[in-house]
One Martini backbone bead per residue (centre of mass of N, CA, C, O) as a GRO file, in nm:
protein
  148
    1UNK     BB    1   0.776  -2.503   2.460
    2UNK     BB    2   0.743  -2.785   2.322
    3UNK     BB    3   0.787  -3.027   2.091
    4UNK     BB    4   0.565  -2.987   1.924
    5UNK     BB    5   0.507  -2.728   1.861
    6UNK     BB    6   0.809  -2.690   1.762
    7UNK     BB    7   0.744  -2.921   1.497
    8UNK     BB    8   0.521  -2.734   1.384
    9UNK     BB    9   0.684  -2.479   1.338
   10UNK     BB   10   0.874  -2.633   1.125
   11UNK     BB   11   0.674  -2.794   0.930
   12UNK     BB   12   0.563  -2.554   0.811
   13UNK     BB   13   0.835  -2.426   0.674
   14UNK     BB   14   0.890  -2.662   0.532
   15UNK     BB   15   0.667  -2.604   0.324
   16UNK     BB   16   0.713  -2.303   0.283
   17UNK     BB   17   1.005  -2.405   0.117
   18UNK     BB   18   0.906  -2.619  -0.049
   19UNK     BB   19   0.704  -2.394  -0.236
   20UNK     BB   20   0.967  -2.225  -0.289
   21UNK     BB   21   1.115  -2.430  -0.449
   22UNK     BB   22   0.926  -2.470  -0.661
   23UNK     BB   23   0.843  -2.243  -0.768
   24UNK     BB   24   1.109  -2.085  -0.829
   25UNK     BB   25   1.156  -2.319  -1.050
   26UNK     BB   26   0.918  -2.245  -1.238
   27UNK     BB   27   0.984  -1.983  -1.297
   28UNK     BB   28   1.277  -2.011  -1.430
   29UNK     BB   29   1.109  -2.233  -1.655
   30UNK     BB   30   0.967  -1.925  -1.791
   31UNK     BB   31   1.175  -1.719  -1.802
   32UNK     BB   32   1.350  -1.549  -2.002
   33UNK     BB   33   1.521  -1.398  -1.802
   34UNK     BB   34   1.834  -1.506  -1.707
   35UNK     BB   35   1.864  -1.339  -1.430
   36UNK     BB   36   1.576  -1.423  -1.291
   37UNK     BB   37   1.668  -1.742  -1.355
   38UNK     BB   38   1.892  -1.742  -1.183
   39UNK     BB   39   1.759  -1.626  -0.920
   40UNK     BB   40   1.570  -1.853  -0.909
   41UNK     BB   41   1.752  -2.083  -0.890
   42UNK     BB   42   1.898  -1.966  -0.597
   43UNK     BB   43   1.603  -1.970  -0.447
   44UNK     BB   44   1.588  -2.283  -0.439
   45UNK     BB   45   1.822  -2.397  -0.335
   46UNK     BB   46   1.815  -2.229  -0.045
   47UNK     BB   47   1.549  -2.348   0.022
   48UNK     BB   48   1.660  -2.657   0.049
   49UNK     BB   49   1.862  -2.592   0.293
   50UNK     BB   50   1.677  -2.507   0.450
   51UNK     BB   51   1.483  -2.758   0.475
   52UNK     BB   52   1.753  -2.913   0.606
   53UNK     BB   53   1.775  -2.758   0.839
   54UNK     BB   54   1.508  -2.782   0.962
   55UNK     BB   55   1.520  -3.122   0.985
   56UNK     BB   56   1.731  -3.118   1.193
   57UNK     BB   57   1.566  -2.977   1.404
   58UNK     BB   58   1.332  -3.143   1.440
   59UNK     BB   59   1.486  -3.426   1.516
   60UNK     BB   60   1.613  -3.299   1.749
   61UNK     BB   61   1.296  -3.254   1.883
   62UNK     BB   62   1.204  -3.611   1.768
   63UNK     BB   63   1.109  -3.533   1.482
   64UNK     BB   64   0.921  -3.547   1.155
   65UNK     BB   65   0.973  -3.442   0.877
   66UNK     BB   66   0.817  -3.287   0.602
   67UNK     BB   67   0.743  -3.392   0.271
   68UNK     BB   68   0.562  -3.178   0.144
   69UNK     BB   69   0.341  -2.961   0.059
   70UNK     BB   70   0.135  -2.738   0.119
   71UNK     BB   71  -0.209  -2.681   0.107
   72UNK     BB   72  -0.262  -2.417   0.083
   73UNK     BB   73  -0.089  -2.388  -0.173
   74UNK     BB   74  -0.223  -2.602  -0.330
   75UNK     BB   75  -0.459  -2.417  -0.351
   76UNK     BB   76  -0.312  -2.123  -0.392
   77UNK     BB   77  -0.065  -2.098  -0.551
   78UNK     BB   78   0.056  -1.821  -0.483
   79UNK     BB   79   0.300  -1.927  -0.607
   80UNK     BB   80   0.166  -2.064  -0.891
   81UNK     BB   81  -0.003  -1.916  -1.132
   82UNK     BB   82   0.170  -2.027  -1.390
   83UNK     BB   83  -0.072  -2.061  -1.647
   84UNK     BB   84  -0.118  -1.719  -1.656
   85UNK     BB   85   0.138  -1.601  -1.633
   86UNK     BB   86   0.294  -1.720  -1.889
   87UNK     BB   87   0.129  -1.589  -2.095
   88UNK     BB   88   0.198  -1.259  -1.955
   89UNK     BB   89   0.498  -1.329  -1.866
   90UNK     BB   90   0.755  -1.200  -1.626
   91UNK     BB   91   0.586  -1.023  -1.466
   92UNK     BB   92   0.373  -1.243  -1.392
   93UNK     BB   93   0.555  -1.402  -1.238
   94UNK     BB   94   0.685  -1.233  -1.054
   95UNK     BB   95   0.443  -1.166  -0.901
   96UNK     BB   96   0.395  -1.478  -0.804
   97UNK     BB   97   0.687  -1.447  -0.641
   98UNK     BB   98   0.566  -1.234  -0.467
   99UNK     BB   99   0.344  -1.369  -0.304
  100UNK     BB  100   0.487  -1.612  -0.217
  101UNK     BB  101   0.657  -1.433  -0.014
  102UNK     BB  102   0.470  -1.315   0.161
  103UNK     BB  103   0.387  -1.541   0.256
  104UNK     BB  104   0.683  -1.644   0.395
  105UNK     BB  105   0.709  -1.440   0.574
  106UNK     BB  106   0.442  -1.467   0.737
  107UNK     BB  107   0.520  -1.720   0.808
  108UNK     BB  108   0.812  -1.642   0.996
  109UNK     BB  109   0.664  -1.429   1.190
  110UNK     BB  110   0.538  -1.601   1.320
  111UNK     BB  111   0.763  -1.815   1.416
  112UNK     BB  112   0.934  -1.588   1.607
  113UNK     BB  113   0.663  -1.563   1.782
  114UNK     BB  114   0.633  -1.894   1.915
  115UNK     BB  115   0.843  -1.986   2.132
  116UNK     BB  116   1.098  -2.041   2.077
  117UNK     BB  117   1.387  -2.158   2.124
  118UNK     BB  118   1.737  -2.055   2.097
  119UNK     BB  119   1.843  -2.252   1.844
  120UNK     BB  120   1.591  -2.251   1.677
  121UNK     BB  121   1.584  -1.943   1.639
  122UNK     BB  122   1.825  -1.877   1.505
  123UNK     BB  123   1.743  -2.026   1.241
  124UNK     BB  124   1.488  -1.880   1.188
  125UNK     BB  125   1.659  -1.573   1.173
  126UNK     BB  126   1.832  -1.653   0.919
  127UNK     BB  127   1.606  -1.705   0.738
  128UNK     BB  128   1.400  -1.494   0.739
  129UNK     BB  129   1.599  -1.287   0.614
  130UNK     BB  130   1.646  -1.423   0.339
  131UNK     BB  131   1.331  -1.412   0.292
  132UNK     BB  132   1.324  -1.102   0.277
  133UNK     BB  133   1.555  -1.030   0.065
  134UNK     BB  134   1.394  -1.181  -0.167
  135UNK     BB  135   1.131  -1.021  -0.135
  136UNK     BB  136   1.264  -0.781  -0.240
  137UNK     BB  137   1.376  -0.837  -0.460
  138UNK     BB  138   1.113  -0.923  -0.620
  139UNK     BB  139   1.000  -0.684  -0.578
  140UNK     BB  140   1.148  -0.482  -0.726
  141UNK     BB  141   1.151  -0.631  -0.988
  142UNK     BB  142   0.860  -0.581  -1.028
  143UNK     BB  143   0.866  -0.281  -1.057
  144UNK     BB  144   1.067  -0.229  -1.288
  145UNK     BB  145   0.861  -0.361  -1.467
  146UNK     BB  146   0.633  -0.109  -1.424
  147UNK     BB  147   0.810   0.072  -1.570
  148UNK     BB  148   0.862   0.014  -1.866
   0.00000   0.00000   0.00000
């Protein structure tokens, strides 16, 4: 892979962990549940991170990181419907924090699969693992909430 593709295929992920740092945040902000509001304030943190290190691999490859956050998600902001889950309280922002995991997970297998360098792949497969755990708590967290 060359190194053009290769730093579209992390700026495409560098877009969606800025969308989930951005969610994950405006979540925390409007859940009541103080544990739910800790756990999403620590996945936009985590997010931050990923974002760093994904520019540093950019940068390695000769690219510009990419600054702003995905068309797509702000077209479907999947990430947060969040003006209709909060009125519907906090079921409602973690369904919507479950969905944007979902976009999440499926944009890292696609980059997992798009034959990246093998130092570039390391660190996009230790990020892939991170966002598939935060998308099952995340998960997890939406079912118990439909059993009350």
């Amino acid at each position: 892979m060359d190194n053009g593709n290769v730093i579209s295929v992390l700026n495409h992920l560098i877009e969606t962990c800025r969308d989930g740092e951005q969610g994950f945040r405006t979540a925390a902000e409007h859940v009541k549940d103080e544990q739910v509001k800790s756990l999403f304030l620590s996945y936009a943190q985590q997010r931050a991170g990923m974002i760093r290190e994904l520019e540093s691999e950019v940068r390695a490859h000769g690219g510009t990181p990419e600054t702003a956050g995905s068309v797509a998600a702000t077209a479907h902001r999947g990430w947060m419907n969040i003006k209709s889950a909060v009125a519907a309280g906090d079921g409602s922002i973690i369904a919507e924090a479950e969905r944007g995991e979902d976009y999440a997970k499926a944009a890292y297998e696609k980059a997992l699969n798009a034959g990246l360098p093998p130092t570039t792949l390391a660190v996009v497969r230790q990020q892939a693992e991170a966002v598939r755990e935060a998308h099952d708590r995340v998960r997890d967290l939406e079912k118990a909430g439909a059993k009350r």
